[in-house]
C-alpha positions, 0 to 999 in steps of 0.5 A, spaced: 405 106 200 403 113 203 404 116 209 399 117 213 401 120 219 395 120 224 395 123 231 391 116 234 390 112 240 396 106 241 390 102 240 387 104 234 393 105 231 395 098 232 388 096 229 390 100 222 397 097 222 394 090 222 389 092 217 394 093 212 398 087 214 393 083 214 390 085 207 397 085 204 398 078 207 391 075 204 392 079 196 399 075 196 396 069 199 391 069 194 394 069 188 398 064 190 396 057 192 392 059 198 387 053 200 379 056 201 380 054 209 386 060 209 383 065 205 377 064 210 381 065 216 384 071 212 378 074 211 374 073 218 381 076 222 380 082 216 372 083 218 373 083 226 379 088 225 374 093 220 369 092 226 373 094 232 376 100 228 369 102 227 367 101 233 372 104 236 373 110 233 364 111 232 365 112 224 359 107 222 359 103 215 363 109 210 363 107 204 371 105 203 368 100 210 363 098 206 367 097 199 372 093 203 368 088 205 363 087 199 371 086 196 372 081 202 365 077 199 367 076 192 374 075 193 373 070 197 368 066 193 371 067 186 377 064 189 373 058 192 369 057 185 376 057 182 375 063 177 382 067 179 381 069 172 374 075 175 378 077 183 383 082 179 379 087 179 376 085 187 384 086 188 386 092 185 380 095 188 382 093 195 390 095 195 389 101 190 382 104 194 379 101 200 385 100 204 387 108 203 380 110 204 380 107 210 385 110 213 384 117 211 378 116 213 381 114 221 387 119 219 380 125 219 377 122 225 384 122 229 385 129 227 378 132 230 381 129 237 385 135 238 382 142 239 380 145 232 384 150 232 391 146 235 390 143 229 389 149 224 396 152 229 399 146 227 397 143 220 402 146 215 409 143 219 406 138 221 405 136 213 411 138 212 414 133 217 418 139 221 415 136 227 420 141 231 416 146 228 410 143 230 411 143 237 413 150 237 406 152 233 403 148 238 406 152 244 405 159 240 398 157 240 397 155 247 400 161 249 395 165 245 389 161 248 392 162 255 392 171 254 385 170 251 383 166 256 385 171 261 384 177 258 391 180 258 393 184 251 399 180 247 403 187 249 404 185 257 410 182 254 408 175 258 410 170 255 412 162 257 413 161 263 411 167 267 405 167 262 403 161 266 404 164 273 401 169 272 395 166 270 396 160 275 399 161 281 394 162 287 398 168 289 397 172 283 391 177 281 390 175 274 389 168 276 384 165 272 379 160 274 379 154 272 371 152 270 367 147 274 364 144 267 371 141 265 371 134 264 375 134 271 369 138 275 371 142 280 378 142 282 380 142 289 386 147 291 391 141 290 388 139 283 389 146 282 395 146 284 397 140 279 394 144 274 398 149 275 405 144 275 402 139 268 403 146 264 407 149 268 412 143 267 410 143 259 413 150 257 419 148 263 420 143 259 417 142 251 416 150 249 423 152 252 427 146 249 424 147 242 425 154 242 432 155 244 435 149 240 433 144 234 431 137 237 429 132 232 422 129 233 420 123 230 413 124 229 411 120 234 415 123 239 412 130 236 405 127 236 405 125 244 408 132 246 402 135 240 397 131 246 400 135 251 398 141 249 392 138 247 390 136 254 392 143 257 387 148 252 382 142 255 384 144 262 382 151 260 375 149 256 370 155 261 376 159 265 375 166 267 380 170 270 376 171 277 377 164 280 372 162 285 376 159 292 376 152 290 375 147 295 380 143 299 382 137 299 379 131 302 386 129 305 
């Protein structure tokens, strides 16, 4: 069976794995001596799991959702009619199409989570499957949004960790301000503060490791640290290199 590596929610990853199982299960149990009442709870547990994964993840009835379930409908009722001899063709469309489409469909809608240029910054490791690399585009990438953002020049030579200090730290001339139209809203002088220490920690932690030494990520691993980044560059959605005072904290 291919790969398809998504960047998914837990849930909607666990959602597609069961579509598969369950799928799997039924074309097995269907060419074998399953009774009409099996095969109709096969069926009606593979119809809510297409339902939730539509609901979830907002792709509406495509055509591979579609075809499966009009598969699901002529199986199930050649196999209740006896014809075993007129469903190959619903179980080959099924495991050779339906299935896949599917999930290239959720792999396409998992990949527009992550800001469009994380993901061009990214794209040729991650399909090679040198995650390592991945990680390292990805923090290359927010370093490049983090200057942008702050209007310095790639040739300042700031870079990582004093990158970040310069453009966060409240001490610092350069910091930027981070926008009130954020999905956070306006932070407080203690937000801002832990904006600073979550990218901060990241570079600390994520970027030096893997630019100083080869470490094996799984793909899952490099997936979590992937959304990270992901989450800082939404942090910076708006900045602007003057900041406004921010509020203090209520507490």
């Amino acid at each position: 069976m291919t790969d398809y590596r998504v960047m998914l929610s837990v849930s909607v990853n666990h959602k597609l794995a069961s579509l598969a199982q369950e799928i799997y299960a039924l074309l097995d149990r269907v060419q074998g001596e399953a009774s009409e009442e099996e095969v109709a709870l096969r069926v009606t547990s593979i119809s809510r799991i297409l339902d939730d994964l539509q609901s979830v993840t907002g792709l509406g009835p495509t055509n591979s959702f579609n075809s499966t379930a009009r598969h699901l409908h002529w199986l199930q009722r050649r196999h209740r009619e006896g014809r075993s001899d007129l469903f190959g063709p619903d179980v080959a469309d099924l495991r050779e199409r339906d299935l896949p489409g599917i999930m290239a469909a959720v792999e396409a809608w998992g990949w527009q989570l992550l800001d469009p240029g994380l993901v061009a910054a990214i794209t040729a490791s991650w399909d090679a499957q040198h995650f390592g690399s991945a990680v390292r585009d990805a923090f290359i990438f927010l370093e490049d949004v983090l200057r942008s953002t702050g209007g310095l020049d790639s040739g300042t030579g700031l870079s990582g960790d004093r990158l970040v200090t310069a453009l966060f730290s409240r001490s610092s001339a350069q910091a930027l301000a981070l926008s009130s139209e954020g999905f956070m809203g306006q932070l407080t002088t203690g937000e801002r503060e832990g904006a600073y220490s979550l990218v901060k920690g990241a570079f600390l932690l994520f970027r030096n490791a893997t630019a100083h030494r080869p470490i094996s990520y799984s793909s899952a691993e490099a997936e979590d640290v992937v959304h990270l980044v992901n989450l800082c560059v939404r942090l910076l959605y708006g900045a602007t290199p003057h900041p406004d005072e921010p509020p203090e904290d209520d507490g």
